[in-house]
C-alpha positions as a printed Julia matrix, in Angstrom:
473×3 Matrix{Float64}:
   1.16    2.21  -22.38
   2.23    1.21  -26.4
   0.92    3.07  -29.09
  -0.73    0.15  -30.28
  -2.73   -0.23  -26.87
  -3.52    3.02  -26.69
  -5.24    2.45  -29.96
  -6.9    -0.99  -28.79
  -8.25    1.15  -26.13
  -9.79    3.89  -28.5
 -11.4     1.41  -30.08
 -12.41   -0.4   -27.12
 -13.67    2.82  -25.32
 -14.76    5.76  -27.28
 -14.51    7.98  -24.21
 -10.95    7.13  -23.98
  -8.22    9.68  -25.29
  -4.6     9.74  -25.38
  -2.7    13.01  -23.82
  -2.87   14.91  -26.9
  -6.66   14.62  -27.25
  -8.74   17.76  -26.17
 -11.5    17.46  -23.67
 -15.01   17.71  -24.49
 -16.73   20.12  -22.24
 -19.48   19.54  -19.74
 -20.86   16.35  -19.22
 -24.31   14.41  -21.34
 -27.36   14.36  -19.14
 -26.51   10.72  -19.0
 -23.33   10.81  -17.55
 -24.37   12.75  -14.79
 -27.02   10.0   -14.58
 -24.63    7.35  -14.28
 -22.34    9.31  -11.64
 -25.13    9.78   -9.58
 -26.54    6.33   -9.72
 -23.05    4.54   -9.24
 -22.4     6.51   -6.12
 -25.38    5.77   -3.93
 -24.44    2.03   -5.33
 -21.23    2.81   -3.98
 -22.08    4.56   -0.94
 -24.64    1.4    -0.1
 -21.68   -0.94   -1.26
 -19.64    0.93    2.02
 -22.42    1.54    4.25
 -23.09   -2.12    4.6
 -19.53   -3.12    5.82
 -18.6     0.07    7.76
 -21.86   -0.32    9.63
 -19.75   -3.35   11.26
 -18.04   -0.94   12.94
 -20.62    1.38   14.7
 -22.21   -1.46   16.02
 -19.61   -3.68   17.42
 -19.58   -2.74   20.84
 -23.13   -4.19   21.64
 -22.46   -7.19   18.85
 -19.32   -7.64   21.06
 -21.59   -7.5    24.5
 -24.22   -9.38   23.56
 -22.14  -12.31   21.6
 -19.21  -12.15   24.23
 -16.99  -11.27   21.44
 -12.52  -10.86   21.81
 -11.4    -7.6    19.91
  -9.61  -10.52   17.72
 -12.66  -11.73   16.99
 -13.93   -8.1    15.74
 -11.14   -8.04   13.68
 -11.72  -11.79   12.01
 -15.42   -9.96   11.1
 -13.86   -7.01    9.65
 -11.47   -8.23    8.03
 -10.66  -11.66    6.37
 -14.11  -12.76    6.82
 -15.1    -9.9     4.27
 -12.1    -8.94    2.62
 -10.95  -12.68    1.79
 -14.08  -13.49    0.05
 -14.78  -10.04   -1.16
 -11.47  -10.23   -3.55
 -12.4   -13.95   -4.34
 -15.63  -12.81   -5.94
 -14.06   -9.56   -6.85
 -11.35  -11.02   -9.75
 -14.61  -13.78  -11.53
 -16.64  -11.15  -11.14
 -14.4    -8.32  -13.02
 -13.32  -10.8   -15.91
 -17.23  -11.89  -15.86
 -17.53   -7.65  -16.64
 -14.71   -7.75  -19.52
 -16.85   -9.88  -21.82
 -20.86   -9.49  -20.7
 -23.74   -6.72  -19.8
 -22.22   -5.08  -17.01
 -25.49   -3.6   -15.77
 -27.25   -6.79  -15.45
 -24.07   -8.24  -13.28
 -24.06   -4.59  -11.27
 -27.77   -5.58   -9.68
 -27.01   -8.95   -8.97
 -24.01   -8.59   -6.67
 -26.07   -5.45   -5.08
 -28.83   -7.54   -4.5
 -26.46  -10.21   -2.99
 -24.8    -8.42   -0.37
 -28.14   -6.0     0.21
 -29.71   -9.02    1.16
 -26.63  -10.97    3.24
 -25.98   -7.43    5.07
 -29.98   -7.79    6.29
 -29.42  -11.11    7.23
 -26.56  -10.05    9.72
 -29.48   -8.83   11.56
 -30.76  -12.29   12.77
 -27.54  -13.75   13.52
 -27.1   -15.15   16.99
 -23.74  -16.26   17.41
 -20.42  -15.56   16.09
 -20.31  -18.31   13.66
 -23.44  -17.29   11.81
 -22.39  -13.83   12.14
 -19.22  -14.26   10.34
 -20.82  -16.39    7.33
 -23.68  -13.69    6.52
 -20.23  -10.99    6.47
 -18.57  -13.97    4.01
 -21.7   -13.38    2.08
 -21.83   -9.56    2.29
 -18.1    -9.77    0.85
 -19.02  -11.87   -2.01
 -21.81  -10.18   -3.04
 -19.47   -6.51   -2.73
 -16.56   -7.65   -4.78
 -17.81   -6.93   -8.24
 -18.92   -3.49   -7.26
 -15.83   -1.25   -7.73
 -14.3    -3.33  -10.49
 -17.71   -2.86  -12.48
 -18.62    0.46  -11.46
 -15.09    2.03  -12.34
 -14.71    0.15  -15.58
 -18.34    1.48  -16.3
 -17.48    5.09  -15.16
 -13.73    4.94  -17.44
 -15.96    3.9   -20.89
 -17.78    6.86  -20.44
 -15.42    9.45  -19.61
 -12.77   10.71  -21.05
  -9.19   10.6   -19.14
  -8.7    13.93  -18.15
 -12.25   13.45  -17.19
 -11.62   10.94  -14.85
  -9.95   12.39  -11.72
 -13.37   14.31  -11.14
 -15.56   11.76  -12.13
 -14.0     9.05   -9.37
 -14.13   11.84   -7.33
 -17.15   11.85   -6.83
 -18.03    8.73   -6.53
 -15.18    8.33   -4.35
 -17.08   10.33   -1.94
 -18.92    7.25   -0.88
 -17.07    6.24    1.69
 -16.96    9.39    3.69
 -21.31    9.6     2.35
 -21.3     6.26    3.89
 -19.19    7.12    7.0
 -21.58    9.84    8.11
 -24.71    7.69    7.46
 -23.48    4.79    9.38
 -23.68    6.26   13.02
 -26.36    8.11   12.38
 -28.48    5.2    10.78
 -27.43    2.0    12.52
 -26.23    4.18   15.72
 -29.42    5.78   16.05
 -31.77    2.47   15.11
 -29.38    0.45   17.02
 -30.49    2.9    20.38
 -33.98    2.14   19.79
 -34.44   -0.65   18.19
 -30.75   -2.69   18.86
 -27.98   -3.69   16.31
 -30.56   -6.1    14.55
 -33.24   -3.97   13.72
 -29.93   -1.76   12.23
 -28.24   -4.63   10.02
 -32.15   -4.93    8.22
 -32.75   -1.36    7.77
 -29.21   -0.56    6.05
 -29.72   -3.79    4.02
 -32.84   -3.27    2.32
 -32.57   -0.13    0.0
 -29.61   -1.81   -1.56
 -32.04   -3.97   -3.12
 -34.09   -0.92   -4.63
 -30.73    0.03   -6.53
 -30.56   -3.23   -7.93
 -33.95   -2.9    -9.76
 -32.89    0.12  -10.59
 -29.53   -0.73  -12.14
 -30.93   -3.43  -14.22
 -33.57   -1.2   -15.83
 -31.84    2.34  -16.48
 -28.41    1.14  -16.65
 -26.09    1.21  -20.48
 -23.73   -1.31  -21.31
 -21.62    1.31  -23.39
 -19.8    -1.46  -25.25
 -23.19   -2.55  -26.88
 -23.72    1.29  -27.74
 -20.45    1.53  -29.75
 -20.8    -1.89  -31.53
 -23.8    -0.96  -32.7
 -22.16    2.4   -34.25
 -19.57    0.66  -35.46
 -16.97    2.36  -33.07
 -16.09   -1.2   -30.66
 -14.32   -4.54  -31.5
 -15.26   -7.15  -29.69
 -14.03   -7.7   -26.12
 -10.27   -9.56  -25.8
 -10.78  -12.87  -24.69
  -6.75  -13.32  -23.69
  -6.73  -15.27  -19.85
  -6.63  -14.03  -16.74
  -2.59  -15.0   -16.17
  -1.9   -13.14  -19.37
  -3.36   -9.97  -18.38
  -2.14  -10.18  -14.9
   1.46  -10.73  -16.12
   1.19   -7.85  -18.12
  -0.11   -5.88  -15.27
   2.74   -6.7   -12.81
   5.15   -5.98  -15.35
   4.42   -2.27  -15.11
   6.36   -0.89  -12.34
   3.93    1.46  -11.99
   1.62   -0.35  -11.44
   3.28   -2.79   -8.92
   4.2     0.18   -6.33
   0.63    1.55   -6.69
  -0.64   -1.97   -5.8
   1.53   -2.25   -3.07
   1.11    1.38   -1.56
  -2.66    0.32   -1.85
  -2.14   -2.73    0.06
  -0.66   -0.57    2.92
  -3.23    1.8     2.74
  -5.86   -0.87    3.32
  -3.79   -2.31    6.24
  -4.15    1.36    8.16
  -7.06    2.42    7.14
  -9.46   -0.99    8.11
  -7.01   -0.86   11.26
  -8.05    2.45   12.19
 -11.34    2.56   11.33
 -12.52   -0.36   12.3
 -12.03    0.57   16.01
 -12.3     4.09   15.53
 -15.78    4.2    17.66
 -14.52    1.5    20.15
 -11.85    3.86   21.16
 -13.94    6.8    21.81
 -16.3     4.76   23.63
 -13.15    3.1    25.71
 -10.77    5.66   26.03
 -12.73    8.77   26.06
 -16.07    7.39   27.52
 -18.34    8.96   25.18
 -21.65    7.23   24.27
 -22.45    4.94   21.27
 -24.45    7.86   19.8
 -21.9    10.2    20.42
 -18.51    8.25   19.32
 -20.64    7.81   16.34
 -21.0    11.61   16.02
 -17.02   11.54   16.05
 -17.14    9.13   12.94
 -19.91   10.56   10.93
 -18.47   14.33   11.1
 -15.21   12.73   10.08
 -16.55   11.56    6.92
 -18.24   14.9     6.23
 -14.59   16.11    6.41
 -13.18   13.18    4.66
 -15.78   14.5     1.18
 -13.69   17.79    1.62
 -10.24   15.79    1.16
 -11.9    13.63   -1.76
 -13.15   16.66   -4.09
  -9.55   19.05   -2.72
  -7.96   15.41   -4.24
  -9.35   14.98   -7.6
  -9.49   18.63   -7.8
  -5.76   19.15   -7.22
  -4.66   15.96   -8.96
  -6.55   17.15  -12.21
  -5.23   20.49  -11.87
  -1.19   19.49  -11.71
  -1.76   16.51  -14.04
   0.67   16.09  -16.96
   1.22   13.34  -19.46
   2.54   10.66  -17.5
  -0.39   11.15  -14.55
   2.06   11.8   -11.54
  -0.17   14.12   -9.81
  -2.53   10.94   -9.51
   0.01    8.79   -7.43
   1.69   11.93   -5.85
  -1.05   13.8    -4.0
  -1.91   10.19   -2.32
   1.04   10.23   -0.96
   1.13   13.3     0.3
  -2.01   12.41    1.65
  -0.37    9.18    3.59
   2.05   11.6     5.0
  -0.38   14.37    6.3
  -2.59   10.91    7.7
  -0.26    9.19    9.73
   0.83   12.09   11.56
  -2.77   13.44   12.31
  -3.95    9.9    13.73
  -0.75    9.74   15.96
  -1.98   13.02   17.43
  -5.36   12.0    17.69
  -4.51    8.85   19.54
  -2.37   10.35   22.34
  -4.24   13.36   23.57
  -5.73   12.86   26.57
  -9.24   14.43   26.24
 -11.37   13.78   22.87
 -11.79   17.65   22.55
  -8.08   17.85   21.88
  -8.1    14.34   19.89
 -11.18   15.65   17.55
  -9.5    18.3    15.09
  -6.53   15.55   14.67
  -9.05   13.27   13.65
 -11.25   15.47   11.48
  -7.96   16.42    9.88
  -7.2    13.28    9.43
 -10.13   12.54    7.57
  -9.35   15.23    4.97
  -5.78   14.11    4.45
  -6.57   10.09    4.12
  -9.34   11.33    1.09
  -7.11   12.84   -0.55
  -5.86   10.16   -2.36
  -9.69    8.93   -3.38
 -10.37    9.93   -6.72
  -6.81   10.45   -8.12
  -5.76    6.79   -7.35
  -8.84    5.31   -8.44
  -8.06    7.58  -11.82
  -4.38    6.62  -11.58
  -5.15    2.45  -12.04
  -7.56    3.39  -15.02
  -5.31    5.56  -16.64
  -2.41    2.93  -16.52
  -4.38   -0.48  -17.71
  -5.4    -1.0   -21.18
  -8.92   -0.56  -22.01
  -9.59   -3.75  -22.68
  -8.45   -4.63  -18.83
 -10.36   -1.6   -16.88
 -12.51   -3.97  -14.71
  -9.35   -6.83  -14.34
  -7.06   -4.25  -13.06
  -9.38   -2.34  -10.92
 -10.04   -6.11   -9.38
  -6.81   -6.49   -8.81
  -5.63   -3.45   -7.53
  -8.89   -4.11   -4.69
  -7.52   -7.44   -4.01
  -4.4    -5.89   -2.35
  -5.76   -3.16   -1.19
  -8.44   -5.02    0.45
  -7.04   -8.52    1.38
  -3.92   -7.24    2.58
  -5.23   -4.28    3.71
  -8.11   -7.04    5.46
  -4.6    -7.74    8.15
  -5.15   -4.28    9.41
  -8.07   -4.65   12.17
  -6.58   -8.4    13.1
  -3.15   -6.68   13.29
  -4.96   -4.15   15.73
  -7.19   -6.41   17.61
  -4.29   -9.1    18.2
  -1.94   -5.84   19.42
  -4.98   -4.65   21.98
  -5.5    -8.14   23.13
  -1.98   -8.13   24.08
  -1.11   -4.74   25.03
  -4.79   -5.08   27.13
  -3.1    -8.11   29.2
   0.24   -6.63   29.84
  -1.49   -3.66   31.6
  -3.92   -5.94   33.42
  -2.63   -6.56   37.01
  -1.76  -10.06   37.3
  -3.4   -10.91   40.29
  -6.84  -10.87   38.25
  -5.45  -13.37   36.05
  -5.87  -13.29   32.17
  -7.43   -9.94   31.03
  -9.8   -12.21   28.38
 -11.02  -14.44   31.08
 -11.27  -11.44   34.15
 -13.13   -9.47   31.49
 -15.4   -10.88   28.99
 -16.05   -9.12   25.94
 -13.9    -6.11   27.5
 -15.29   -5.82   30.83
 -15.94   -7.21   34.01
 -18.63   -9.23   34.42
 -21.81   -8.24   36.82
 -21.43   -7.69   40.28
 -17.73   -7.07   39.87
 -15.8    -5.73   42.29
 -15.03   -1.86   41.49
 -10.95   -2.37   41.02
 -11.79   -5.21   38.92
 -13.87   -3.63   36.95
 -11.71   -0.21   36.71
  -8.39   -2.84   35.8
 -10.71   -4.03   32.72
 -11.85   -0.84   31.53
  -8.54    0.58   32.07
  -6.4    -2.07   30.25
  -9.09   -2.46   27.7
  -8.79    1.37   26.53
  -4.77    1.69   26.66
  -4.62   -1.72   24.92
  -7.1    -0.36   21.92
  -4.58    3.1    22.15
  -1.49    1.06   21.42
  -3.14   -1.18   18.58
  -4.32    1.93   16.51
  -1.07    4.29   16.79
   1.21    0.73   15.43
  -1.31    0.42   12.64
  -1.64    4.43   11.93
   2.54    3.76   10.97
   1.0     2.0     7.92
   0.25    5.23    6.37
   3.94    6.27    6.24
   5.2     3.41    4.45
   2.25    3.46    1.82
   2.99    6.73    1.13
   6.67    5.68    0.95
   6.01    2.96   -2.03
   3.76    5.79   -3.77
   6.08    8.1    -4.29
   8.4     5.23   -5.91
   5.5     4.17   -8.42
   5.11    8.13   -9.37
   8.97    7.52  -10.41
   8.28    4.66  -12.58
   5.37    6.78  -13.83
   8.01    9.17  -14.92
  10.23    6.89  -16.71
   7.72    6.01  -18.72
   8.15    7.0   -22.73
   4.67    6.29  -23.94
   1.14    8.89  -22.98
  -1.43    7.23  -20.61
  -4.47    5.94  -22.48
């Protein structure tokens, strides 16, 4: 970054500082406020899509859903629109009350992820999870433009630390929220439950929230916000190298890790015939697992940092490494006792990169484009990454029919929604469950690859990083 927008950003964000700058110690009673309430927004703002994932196999029964279909729900019918309303939303936050936005988009997708609940077919189904996407977009561009304006930078890799631990918070409440309701009560009563206290935060937002630019203009410390267009800032985004790798390694991460996960509990269930309850137990340990990788993450990435913020690219991509080759261990062993440190171990290694990457995009954009480039970073990382479960489900579908006998015919048709239908014959019914688990077992060890060549493009933006003349704002 110039010197010139390192001093835009200084006067744009007080609790910016340049390398040089010494940290204040400990943090106001306010800004542990803030962390805290920005990561149960955060952790509701994952919650309500990975819940999607816990509950597809009875969505899928009970709707007659394809695996490709699964993957449409996911993926582009979420991640298209969330990135859509992510971008207005973010320049929306560049120039008014950021708190005020923050509860509306929480009480948008609070209220579309309840609505989920009374879906009955696919069609409605897939608008409400348009509408959840919409309403999510403006979360992480808001909440880590909020989060950089009060922190300082070598502040940061902590601080989205820990609110990077929402998705693992999030991955341990799903099963054991919408699993559990969804065993008493169905999927349903789960999609209203999860939806509601969302709409709690947003009261809450509104009332207690600070828009810290209004603070500083009122001590004299803040111009006013740039009003330059969104093609001006984005070229001068994408002409940081940096910055372009990061996106892309992003992009790749999204592609593996939405491929994975989405059909992480569908392959216990399938391959390892474990219960909903239980292959839910598999996915909420791994996200108590997965907080240990986030705070070991911003921990380390802190610790090693030095003026041009390497450590904040690199230790993602060592992360990458360590993921892919945990998940390819985990997805060819046999019984799920061997397959279950691999996959808790995988957890730690993909949230690694958490909090230092998060860091990494808001130490590289000027302070006048925190929420823009945070936007725009998620658009990659979550509409190209959005490919990753219809990558998987379209390479299960297939893999599913070229190990179903052919004297059963087409494995969608001989098995609806992934089995046979009642009254079956038994080797029909064995073929179905049998090409339905190896297909699932091929689809998530191609898209586990993914992990290898983000980590392969990170490791080329840490390069750039270093080439770079100018300190980080």
């Amino acid at each position: 970054m110039t010197d010139v927008a390192i001093k835009a950003d200084a006067k744009t964000n007080p609790g910016a500082d340049s390398a040089s700058k010494p940290v204040r110690p400990g943090w106001r009673p306010y800004q542990i406020y803030i962390v805290i309430l920005l990561l149960l927004v955060t952790v509701c703002n994952y919650l309500d899509r990975i819940v999607l994932g816990v509950l597809q196999e009875p969505i899928k029964r009970e709707l007659a859903l394809t695996d490709w279909q699964l993957g449409l729900l996911s993926g582009p019918a979420f991640a298209l629109f969330y990135s859509v309303a992510g971008i207005p939303v973010a320049r929306l936050a560049e120039r008014i009350n950021r708190a005020g936005l923050l509860a509306t988009v929480i009480a948008v997708w609070s209220a579309m992820t309840a609505l989920c609940g009374v879906a009955v077919n696919f069609v409605q189904l897939l608008l409400f999870r348009v509408g959840v996407g919409m309403g999510e977009g403006g979360c992480i561009p808001i909440s880590h433009s909020l989060l950089a304006d009060n922190f300082t930078m070598r502040q940061r890799g902590v601080v989205m630390s820990v609110v990077a631990a929402a998705p693992s918070i999030a991955t341990i409440l799903a099963p054991v929220i919408g699993g559990l309701i969804a065993q008493q009560w169905g999927w349903r009563a789960a999609f209203i439950v999860i939806g509601l206290p969302g709409l709690l935060l947003a009261v809450l937002v509104a009332l207690t929230l600070k828009e810290p630019r209004n603070e500083a203009a009122a001590r004299g410390e803040a111009e006013p916000a740039a009003r330059s267009s969104f093609v001006a800032d984005a070229k001068r985004l994408f002409g940081d190298p940096a910055f372009v790798f990061l996106f892309i390694g992003g992009a790749f991460i999204g592609v593996a890790y939405n491929g994975v996960t989405v059909f992480m509990v569908s392959f216990m269930m399938r391959s390892h015939e474990l219960s909903l309850a239980q292959a839910g137990g598999v996915v909420g340990l791994s996200g108590l697992f997965g907080l240990l990788g986030t705070f070991i993450g911003g921990f380390a990435a802190d610790r090693f940092a030095d003026a041009k913020g390497r450590s904040y690219v690199l230790v993602p991509a060592v992360g990458g490494v360590l993921t892919a080759a945990c998940y390819l261990l985990a997805f060819t062993q046999g019984d799920w006792r061997w397959a279950m440190p691999f996959i808790l171990a995988a957890a730690v290694a993909y949230n690694l990169k958490n909090g230092p990457m998060y860091a990494a995009i808001q130490n590289i954009v000027p302070g006048t484009m925190r929420a823009t480039g945070a936007a725009i970073f998620m658009f990659g990382a979550t509409v190209l990454g959005s490919t990753g479960p219809m990558i998987a489900g379209a390479v299960s579908d297939a893999a599913a029919q070229s190990r179903f006998p052919a004297a059963f015919g087409a494995f969608t048709v001989a098995c609806p929604g992934g089995r046979a239908p009642k009254g079956a014959v038994e080797p029909l019914a064995q073929a179905c469950a049998q090409a339905s688990a190896n297909g699932l077992q091929t689809a998530l060890v191609t898209v586990a690859l993914g992990f290898l060549v983000a980590a392969a493009f990170l490791i080329v933006a840490a390069v750039k990083l270093s080439r770079k003349s100018t300190a980080q704002a």
